[in-house]
C-alpha positions in Angstrom: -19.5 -71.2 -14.4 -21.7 -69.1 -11.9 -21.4 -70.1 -8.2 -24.1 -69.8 -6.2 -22.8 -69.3 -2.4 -25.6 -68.7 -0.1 -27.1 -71.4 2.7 -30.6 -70.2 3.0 -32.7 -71.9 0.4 -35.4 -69.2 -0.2 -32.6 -67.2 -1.8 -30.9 -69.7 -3.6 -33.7 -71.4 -5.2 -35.2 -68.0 -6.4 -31.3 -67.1 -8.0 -31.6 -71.0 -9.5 -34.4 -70.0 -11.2 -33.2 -66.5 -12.4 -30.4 -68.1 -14.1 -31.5 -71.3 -15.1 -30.1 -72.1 -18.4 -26.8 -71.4 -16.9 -23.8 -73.6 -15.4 -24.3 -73.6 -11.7 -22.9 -75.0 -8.7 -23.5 -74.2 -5.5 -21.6 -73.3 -2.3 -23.1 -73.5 1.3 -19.8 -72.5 3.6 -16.7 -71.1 2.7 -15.2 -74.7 2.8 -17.2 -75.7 -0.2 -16.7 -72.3 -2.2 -13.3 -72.8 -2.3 -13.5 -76.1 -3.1 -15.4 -74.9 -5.8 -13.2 -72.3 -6.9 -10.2 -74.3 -7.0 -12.2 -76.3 -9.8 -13.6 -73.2 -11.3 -10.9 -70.5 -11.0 -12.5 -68.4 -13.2 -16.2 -68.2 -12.0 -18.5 -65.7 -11.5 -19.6 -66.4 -7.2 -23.2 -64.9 -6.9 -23.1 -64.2 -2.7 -25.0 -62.2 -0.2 -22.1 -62.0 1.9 -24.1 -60.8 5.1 -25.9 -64.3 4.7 -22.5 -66.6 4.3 -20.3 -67.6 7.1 -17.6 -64.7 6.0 -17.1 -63.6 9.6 -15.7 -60.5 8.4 -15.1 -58.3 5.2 -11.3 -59.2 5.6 -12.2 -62.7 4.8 -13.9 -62.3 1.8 -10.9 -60.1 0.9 -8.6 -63.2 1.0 -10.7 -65.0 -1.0 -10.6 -62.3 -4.0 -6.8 -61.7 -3.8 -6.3 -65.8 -3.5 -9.1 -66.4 -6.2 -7.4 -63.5 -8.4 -9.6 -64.3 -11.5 -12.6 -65.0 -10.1 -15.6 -62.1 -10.5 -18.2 -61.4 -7.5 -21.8 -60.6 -7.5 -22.8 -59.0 -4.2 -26.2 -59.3 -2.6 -27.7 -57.3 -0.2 -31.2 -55.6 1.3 -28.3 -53.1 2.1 -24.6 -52.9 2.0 -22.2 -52.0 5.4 -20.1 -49.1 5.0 -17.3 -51.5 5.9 -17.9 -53.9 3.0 -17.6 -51.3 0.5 -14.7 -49.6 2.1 -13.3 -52.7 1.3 -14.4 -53.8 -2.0 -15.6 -50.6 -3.6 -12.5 -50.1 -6.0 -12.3 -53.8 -6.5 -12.9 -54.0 -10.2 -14.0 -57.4 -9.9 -16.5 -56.8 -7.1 -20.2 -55.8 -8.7 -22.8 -55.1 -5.9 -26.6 -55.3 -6.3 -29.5 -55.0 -3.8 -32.1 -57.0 -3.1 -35.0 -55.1 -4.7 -33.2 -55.7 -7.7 -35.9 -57.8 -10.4 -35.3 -60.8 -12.1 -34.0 -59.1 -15.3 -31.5 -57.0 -13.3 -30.0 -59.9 -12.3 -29.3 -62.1 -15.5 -28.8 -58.4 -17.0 -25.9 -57.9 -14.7 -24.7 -61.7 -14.8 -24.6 -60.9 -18.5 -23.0 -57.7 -18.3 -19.9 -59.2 -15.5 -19.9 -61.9 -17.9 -18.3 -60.0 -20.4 -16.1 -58.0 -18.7 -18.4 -55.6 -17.5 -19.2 -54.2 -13.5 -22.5 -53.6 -12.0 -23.0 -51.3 -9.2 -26.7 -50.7 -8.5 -27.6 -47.2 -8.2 -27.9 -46.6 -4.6 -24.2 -48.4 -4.3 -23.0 -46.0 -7.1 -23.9 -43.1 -5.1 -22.2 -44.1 -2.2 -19.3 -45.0 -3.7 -19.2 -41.6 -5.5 -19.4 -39.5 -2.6 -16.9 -41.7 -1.0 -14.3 -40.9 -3.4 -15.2 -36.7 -3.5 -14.1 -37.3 0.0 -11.5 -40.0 0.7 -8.0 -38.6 0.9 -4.8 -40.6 -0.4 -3.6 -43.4 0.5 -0.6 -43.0 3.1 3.0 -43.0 1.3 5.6 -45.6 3.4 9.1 -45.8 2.3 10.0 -48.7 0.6 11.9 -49.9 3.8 8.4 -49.8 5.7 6.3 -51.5 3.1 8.7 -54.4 3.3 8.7 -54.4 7.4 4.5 -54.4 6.8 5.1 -56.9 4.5 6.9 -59.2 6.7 4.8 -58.2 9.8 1.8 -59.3 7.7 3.2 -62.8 7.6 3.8 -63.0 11.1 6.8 -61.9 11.9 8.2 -60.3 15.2 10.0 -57.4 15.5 13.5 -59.5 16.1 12.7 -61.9 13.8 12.5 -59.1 11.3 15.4 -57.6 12.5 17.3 -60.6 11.9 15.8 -61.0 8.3 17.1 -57.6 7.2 20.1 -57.4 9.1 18.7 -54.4 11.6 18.8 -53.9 15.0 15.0 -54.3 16.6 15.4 -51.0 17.7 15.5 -49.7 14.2 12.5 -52.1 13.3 10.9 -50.9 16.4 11.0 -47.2 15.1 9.7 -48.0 11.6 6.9 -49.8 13.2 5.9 -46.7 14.8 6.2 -44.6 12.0 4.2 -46.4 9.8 1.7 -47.1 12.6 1.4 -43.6 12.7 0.8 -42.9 8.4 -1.8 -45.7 8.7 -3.6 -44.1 11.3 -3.6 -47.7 13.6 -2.5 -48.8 16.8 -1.9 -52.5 16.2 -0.2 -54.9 14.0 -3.9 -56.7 13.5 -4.9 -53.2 12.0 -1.6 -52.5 9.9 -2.0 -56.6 8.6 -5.3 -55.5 7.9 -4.0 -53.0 5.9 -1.4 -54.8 3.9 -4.4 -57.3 2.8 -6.4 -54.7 1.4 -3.5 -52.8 -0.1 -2.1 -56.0 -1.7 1.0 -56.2 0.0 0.4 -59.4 1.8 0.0 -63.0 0.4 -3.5 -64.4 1.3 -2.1 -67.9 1.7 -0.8 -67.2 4.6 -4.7 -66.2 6.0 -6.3 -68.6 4.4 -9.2 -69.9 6.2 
């Protein structure tokens, strides 16, 4: 089943055509593709994410680690660095731009289809240089992955005390350590964090 998410018509009657011949439903708001999904678990979603009501690249995010099965076809005239920050090791993410013709479409439908990834060519080379450059991720302890853990489900710094038998103080400090490896200031950024990295159930921020 290919999902077609995308709420302006010009662009979803011109994908209709592309892949007629093919199951499709369609999905005008995040409400309905998860509807969708729920029914479909294993689709492929065709989305120009800059078009959907995704207010932010950690939204979609929770979609792909709820909808673990689920295969994405991103559209774009040009993808934000923060996007494919985000989803550019994402194995099940494939990105195409909006020059793309007709047969690069239902050529990468195909090629997802069967286990494959598409990454255009102008994605591919940002993506490449991106990881000549990126450094490692940060290492945490195993006793600060589980603090960022339970911060990530909205936990205070007592109430985590209290769930590993610490004093807040102690909690307090591995907070700022790990605030520190990650390179944030916040618990937003550090949940932020723990969402891309995994280490957080998506449930909990479903929207």
């Amino acid at each position: 089943m290919i999902i077609i998410a995308d709420n302006q018509p010009l662009t979803r009657d011109a994908l209709t055509t592309y892949l007629a011949g093919q199951p499709l439903r369609f999905a005008g708001n995040k409400a309905e593709l998860a509807e969708a999904l729920q029914a479909e678990p294993e689709a492929l979603v065709v989305l120009d994410f800059t078009l959907f009501d995704f207010a932010t690249p950690e939204q979609l995010l929770i979609y792909l680690r709820r909808f673990a099965h689920v295969h994405w076809l991103l559209l774009s005239a040009e993808f934000a660095e923060g996007l494919l920050r985000l989803f550019g090791a994402e194995p099940q993410v494939s990105f195409i731009t909006k020059d793309c013709t007709r047969t690069d479409v239902v050529q990468a439908v195909y090629r997802i289809s069967n286990g494959g990834r598409e990454v255009c060519p102008s994605v591919s080379d940002v993506l490449r240089a991106r990881a000549t450059t990126q450094q490692s991720l940060p290492r945490l302890t195993s006793t600060e992955t589980a603090i960022l853990t339970l911060m990530a489900e909205g936990l205070t710094a007592k109430e985590i005390a209290a769930r590993r038998n610490s004093s807040v103080h102690t909690i307090v400090t591995h907070k700022k350590n790990l605030f520190r490896k990650l390179g944030v200031s916040t618990a937003y950024e550090a949940v932020r964090y723990a969402l891309r990295a995994g280490l957080a159930d998506p449930v909990e921020y479903y929207i």
